[in-house]
C-alpha positions in Angstrom: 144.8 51.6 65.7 146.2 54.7 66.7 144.0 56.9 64.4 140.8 55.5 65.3 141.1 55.1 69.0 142.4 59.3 68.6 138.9 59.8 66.4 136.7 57.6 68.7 138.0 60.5 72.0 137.2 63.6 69.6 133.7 62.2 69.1 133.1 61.5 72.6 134.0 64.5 73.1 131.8 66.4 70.6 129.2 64.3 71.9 129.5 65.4 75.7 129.9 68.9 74.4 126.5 69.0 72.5 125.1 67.6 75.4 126.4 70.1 77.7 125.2 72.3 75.5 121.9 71.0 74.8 121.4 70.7 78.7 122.6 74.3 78.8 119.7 74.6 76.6 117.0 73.0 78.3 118.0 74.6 81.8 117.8 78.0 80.3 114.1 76.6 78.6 113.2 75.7 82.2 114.0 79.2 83.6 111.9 81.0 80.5 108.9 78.8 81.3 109.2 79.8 85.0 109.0 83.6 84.2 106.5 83.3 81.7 104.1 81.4 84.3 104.7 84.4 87.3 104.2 86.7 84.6 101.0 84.6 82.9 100.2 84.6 86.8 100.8 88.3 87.5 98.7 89.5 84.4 95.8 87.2 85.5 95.6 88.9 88.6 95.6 92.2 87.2 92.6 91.6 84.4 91.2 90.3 87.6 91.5 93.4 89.7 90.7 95.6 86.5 87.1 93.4 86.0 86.5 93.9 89.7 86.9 97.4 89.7 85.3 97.4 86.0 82.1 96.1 88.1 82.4 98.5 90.9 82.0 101.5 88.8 79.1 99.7 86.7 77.5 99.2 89.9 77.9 102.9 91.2 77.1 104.1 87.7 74.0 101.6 88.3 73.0 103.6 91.5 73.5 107.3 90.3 71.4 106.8 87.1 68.6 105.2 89.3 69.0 107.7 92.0 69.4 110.8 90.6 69.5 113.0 93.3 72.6 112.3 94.4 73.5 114.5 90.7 73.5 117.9 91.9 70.6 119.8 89.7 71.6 123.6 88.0 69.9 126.3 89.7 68.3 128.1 86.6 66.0 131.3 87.1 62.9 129.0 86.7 64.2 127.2 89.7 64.5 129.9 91.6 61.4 131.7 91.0 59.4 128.1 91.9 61.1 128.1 95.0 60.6 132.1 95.8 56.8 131.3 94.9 56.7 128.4 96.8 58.2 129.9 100.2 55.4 132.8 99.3 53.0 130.8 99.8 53.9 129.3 103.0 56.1 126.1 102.0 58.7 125.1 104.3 61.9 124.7 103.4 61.6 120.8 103.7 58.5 120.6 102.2 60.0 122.2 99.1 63.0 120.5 98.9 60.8 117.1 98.9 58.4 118.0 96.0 61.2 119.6 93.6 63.8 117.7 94.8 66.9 119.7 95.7 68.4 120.0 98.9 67.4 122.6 101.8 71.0 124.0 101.3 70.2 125.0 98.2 66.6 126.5 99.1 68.4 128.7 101.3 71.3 129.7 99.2 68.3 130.6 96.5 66.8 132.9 99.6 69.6 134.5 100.5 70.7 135.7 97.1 73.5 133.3 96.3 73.0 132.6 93.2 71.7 136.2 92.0 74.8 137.2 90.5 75.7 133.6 89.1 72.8 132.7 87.1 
């Protein structure tokens, strides 16, 4: 009787062990699924941000291509003879900066001989 009851404590306590360790186990489980959710959470916010700023630069992408004037144009020697040509013949500056679109700045810069040595 001796024996068995000696056997029947070693299997109790191989059985609490597993189960300590099994619990062990599932608390560690537990802990991995919490990380992994902040993190699922954390890399949803970012493909979040990067769509939203994704659309932000289609939409100013958007605007440039349908307003093009905000592009600065080259000044090439053609340019700059239309606009000699044009203040000639009695254009204002503003008048000729509406009808071949490019800024008064530039008009003047053109007048002035800016861009005589850079063209």
């Amino acid at each position: 009787m001796a024996l068995f009851s000696k056997n029947k404590v070693d299997y109790e306590e191989l059985y609490k062990n597993e189960l300590d360790k099994n619990n062990d186990l599932q608390n560690h489980c537990l802990e991995l699924k919490k990380i992994i959710r902040e993190v699922s959470f954390e890399n949803s916010e970012l493909r979040s941000e990067v769509n939203r700023l994704t659309f932000c630069c289609n939409e100013l992408e958007n605007k440039l291509k349908n307003n093009y004037s905000l592009i600065p144009k080259k000044v090439t020697p053609r340019v700059k003879d239309q606009v000699k040509s044009m203040v000639k013949s009695g254009m204002t500056y503003r008048e000729i900066a509406k009808q071949i679109d490019i800024s008064i700045k530039t008009i003047s810069r053109i007048m002035t001989g800016y861009y005589d040595n850079k063209l």
